[in-house]
C-alpha positions in Angstrom: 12.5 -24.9 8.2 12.9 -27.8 6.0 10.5 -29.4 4.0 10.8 -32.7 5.8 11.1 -30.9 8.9 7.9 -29.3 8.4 6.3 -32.9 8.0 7.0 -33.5 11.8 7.5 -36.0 14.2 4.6 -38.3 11.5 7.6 -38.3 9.3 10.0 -39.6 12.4 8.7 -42.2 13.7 6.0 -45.1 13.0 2.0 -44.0 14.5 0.6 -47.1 16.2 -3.2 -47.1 17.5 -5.6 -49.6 18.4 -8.7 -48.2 16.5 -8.5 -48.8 12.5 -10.6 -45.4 11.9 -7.4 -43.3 12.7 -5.5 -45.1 9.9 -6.3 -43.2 7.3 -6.4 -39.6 9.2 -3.1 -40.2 10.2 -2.1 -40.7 6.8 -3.8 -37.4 5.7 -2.1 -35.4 8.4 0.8 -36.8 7.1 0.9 -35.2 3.8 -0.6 -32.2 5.1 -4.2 -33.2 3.2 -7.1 -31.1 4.7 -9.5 -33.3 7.2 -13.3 -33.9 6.0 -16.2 -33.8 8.2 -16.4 -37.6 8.6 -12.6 -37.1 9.9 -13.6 -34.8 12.4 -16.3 -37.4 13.9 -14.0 -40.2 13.9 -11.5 -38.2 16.0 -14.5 -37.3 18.6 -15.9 -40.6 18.8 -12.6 -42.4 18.7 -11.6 -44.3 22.0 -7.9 -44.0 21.3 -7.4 -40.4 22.9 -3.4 -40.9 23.2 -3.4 -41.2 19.5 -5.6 -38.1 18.4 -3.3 -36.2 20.8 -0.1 -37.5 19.7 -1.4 -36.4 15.9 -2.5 -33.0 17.0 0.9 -32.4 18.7 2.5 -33.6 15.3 0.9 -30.6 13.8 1.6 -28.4 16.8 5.0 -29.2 16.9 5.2 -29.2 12.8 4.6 -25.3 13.2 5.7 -23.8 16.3 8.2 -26.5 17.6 8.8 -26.4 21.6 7.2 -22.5 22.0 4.7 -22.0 24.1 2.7 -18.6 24.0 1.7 -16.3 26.4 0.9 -12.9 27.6 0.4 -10.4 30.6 -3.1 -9.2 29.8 -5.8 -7.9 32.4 -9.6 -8.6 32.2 -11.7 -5.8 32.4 -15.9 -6.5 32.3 -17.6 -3.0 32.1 -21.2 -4.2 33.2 -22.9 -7.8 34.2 -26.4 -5.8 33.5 -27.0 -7.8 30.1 -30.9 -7.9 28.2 -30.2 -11.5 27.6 -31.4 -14.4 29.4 -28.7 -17.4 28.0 -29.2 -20.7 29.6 -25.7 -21.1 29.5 -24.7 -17.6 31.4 -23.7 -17.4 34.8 -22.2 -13.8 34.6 -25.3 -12.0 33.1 -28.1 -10.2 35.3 -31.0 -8.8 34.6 -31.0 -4.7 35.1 -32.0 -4.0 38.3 -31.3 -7.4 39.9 -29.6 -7.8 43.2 -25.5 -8.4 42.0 -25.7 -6.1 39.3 -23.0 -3.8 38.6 -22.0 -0.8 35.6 -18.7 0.5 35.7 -18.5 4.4 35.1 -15.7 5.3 32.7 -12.8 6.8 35.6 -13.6 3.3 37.2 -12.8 1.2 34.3 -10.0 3.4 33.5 -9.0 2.9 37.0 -9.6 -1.0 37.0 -7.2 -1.0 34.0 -4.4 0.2 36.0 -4.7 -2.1 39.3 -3.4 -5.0 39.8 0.2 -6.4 39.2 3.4 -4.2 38.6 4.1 -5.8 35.7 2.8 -3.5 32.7 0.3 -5.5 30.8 0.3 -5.5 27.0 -3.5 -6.2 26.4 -7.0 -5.4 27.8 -9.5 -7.9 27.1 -13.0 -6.4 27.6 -15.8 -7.8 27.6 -19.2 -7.6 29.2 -23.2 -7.5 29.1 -25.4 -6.5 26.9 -26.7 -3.6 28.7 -30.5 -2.0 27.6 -29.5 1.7 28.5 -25.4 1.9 27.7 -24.8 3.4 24.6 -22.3 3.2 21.8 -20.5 6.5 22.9 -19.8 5.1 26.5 -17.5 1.7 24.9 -16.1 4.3 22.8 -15.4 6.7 25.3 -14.3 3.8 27.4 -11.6 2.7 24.3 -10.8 5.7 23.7 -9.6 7.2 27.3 -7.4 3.8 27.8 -5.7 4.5 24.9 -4.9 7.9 25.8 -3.9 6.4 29.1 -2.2 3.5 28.3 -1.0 4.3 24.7 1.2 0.8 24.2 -1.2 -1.6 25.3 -3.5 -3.4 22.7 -7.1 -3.2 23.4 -8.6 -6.3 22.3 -12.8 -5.7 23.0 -16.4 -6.6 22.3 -17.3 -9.6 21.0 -19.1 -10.0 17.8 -22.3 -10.4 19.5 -21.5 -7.1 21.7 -20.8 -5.5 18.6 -23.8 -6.9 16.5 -26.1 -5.3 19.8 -24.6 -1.9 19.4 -25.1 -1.7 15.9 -28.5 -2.3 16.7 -29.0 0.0 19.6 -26.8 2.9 17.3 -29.0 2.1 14.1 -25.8 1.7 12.5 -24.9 -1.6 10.3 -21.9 -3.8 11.9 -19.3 -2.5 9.2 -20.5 1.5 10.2 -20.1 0.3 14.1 -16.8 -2.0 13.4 -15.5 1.5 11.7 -16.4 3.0 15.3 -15.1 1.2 17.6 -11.8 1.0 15.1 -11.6 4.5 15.0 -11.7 4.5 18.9 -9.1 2.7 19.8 -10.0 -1.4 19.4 -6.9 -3.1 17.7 -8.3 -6.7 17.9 -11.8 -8.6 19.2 -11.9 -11.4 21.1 -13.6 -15.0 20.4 -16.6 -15.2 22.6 -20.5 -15.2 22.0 -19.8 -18.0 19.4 -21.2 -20.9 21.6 -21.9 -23.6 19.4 -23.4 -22.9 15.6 -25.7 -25.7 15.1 -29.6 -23.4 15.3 -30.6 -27.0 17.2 -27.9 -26.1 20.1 -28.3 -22.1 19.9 -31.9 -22.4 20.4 -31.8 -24.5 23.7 -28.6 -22.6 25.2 -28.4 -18.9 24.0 -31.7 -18.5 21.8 -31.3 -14.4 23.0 -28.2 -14.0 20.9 -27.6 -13.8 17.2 -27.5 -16.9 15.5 -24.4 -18.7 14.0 -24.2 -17.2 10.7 -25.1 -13.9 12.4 -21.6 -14.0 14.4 -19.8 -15.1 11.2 -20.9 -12.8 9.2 -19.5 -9.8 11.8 -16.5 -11.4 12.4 -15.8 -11.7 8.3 -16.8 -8.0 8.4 -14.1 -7.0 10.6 -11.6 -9.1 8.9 -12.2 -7.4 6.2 -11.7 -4.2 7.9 -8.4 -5.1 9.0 -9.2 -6.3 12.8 -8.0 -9.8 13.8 -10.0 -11.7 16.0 -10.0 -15.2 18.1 -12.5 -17.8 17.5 -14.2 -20.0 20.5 -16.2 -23.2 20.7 -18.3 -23.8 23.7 -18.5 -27.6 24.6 -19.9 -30.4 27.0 -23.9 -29.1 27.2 -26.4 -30.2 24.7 -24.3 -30.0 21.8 -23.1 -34.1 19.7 -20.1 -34.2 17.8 -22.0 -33.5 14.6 -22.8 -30.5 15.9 -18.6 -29.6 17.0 -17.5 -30.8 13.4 -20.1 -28.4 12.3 -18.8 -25.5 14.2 -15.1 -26.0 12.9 -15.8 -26.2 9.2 -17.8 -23.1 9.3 -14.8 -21.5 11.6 -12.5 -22.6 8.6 -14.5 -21.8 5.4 -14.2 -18.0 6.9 -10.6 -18.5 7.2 -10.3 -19.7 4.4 -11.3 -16.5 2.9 -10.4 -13.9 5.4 -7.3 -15.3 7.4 -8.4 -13.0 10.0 -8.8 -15.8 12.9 -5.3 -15.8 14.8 -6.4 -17.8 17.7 -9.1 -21.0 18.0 -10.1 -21.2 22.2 -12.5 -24.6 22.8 -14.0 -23.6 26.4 -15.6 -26.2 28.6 -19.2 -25.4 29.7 -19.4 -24.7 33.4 -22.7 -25.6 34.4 -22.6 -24.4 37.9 -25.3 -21.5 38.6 -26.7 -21.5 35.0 -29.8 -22.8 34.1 -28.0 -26.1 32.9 -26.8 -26.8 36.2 -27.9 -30.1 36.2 -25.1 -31.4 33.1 -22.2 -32.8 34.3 -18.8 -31.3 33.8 -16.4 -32.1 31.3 -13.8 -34.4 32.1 -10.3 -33.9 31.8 -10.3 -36.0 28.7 -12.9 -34.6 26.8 -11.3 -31.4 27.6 -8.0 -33.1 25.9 -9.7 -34.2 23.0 -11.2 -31.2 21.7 -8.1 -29.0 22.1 -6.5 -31.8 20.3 -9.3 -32.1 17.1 -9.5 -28.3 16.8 -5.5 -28.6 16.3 -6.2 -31.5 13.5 -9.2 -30.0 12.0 -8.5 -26.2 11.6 -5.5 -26.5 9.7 -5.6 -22.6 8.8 -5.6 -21.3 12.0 -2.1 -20.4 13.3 -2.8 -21.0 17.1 -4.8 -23.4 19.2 -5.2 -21.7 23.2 -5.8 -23.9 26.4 -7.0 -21.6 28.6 -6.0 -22.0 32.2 -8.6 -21.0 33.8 -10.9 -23.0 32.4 -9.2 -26.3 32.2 -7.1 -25.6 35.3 -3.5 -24.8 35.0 -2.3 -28.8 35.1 -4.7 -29.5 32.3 -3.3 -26.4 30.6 0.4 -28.1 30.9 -0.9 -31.2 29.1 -2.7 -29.9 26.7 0.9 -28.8 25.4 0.9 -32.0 24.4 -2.4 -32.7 23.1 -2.1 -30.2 20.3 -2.3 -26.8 21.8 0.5 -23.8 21.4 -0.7 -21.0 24.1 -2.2 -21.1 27.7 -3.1 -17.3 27.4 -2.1 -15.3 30.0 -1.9 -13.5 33.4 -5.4 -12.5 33.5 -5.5 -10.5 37.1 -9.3 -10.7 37.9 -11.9 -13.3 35.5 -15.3 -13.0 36.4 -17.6 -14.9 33.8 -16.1 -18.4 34.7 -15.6 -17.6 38.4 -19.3 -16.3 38.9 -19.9 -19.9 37.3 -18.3 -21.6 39.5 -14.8 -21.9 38.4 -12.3 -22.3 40.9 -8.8 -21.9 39.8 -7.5 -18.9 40.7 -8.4 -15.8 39.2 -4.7 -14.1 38.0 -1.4 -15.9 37.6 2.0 -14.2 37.6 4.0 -14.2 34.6 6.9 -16.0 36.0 4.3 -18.8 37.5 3.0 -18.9 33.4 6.7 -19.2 32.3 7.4 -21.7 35.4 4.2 -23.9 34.5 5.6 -24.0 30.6 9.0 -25.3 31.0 7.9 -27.6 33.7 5.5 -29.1 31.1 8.9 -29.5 28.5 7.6 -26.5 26.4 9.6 -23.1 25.9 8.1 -20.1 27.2 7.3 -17.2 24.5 5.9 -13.8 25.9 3.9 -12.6 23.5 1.8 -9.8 22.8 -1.8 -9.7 21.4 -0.4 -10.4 17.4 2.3 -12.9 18.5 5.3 -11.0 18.6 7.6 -11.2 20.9 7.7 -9.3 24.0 11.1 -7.5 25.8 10.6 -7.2 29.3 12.3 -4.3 31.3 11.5 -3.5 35.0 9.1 -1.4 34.5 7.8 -1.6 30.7 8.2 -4.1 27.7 9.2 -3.6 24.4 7.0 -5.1 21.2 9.4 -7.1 18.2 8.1 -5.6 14.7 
């Protein structure tokens, strides 16, 4: 691609917006110049919201074009039995409580292989933080779906998972990292990070490790090799300070890692958490926050909508509103659903492909390192 190309649709045609603090943001997106914090405020507070989006898809479209990204993944949640007590956690119970559930290790393995016909190139795990499980069962658990299922990626444990094992194990998060690497984990996923601000952490998830805590493990297994995602969660008690705040520190570890592949903003669901009483976030704060993490994190190759969250209509919009990938097939979500999501829980992959080129993108199957996927009947085949 072209240098003037890579400039984008900025360098096509003229930007035109009714609010003056744009302007100059505009101008630095433009000629590629990095955004400051006072940037990433005026794009939160601006009342223009056509405008932010329409830079963010510049960018968007400056680096992946018409592609759209997803993949045919399965969810898999080991145990809901979790020590915590989040404000912002609808999933989590406390052990012993009525709705609690521990998956033995045939039964996960088993979970794995349900659901649609279509092999699956990743399993996203994910669960509790359970007082009694230890270390060996989530690497027993890793390591018997390899075995299994040796060409799917198993992208597990978030860093705060990981930073409670260590702790459990007496082990330091590089000796547990090593583990769980050895096991069988490829990648980690983004969750746990919530918002960074110690303000916002203490109201919301004061029972987790703090900000610098979860950046600190996820530097650790960049360094180590492991890839992982990045999340933001929005729309409770957090101001737009507080989101600015959250995306610089995301970037100043990219910076020096390069081990973030994805960033996923996900919208608080206040429904049966102890925040129940906060509205929802609307459709275009949803838009808007896809649409500044696109502008603001200018070192991270992907920007997700996920479906599930936003709804799948949303998700086709945000395609325009600075986003590159609407994840993937899913099968079975349970933390959103349990608070009180209600799209549906799996999607087919031709419904994903159909919902793409409906919204005027290109559909890309991908795996979990964004290369391309081959599908045959029965299997897939992984570009190198």
């Amino acid at each position: 691609m072209t240098d003037a190309a890579e400039r984008g649709s900025l360098a096509r045609h003229a930007f035109v917006t009714d609010d003056p603090a744009l302007a100059p943001i505009a101008e630095k997106v433009a000629s590629g110049t990095r955004l400051t914090f006072e940037d990433g405020v005026a794009l939160y507070r601006s009342p223009d919201i056509l405008a932010v989006g329409w830079l963010a898809n510049s960018v968007r479209e400056r680096l992946h074009g018409d592609l759209a990204y997803f993949n045919v993944n399965r969810h898999i949640n080991p145990t809901n039995v979790c020590v915590a007590s989040c404000r912002l956690c609808a999933f989590g119970r406390k052990k012993g409580a009525p709705g609690t559930y521990t998956m033995a290790l045939e039964e996960a393995w088993t979970t794995a292989a349900e659901g649609y016909t279509e092999a699956v190139t990743e399993f996203h795990i994910v669960g509790g933080l359970h007082p009694d499980l230890p270390l060996e069962y989530f690497l027993d658990l890793v390591s018997g779906l390899k075995e299994r299922f040796p060409l799917v990626h198993v992208k597990a444990f978030t860093m705060v998972e990981v930073a409670f094992l260590a702790k459990r194990a007496k082990l330091s998060i590089r000796e547990t990292l090593e583990r769980v690497r050895a096991a069988g984990v490829d990648s980690l996923p983004g969750g746990g990070a919530e918002i960074f601000a110690d303000r916002v952490r203490s109201i919301i998830c004061d029972h987790k490790i703090n900000g610098n805590e979860w950046l600190e493990t996820a530097e650790t297994a960049h360094q180590l090799g492991l890839r992982s995602n990045a999340t933001m969660l929005y729309g409770h008690v957090e101001n737009d300070e507080d989101r600015v705040d959250h995306l610089l520190r995301l970037r100043a570890v990219q910076d020096r890692t390069g081990g973030f592949q994805t960033f996923i903003p996900l919208a608080f669901h206040p429904a049966n958490t102890a925040l129940d009483h906060l509205p929802r976030t609307t459709g275009l704060t949803d838009m808007k926050q896809i649409a500044v993490g696109r502008l603001m994190l200018d070192n991270f190759p992907h920007i997700k909508s996920y479906w599930q969250m936003v709804s799948p209509k949303m998700a086709q919009i945000s395609l325009r509103f600075g986003a590159d990938d609407i994840d993937g097939t899913v099968i079975e979500e349970k933390i959103y659903h349990d608070a009180g999501a209600t799209t549906p829980q799996g999607m087919r992959r031709e419904e994903l492909m159909r919902l793409i080129t409906a919204a005027g993108r290109v559909p890309f199957e991908r795996d979990t390192m964004y290369r391309a996927v081959t599908r045959t009947e029965d299997t897939f085949t992984v570009a190198v």
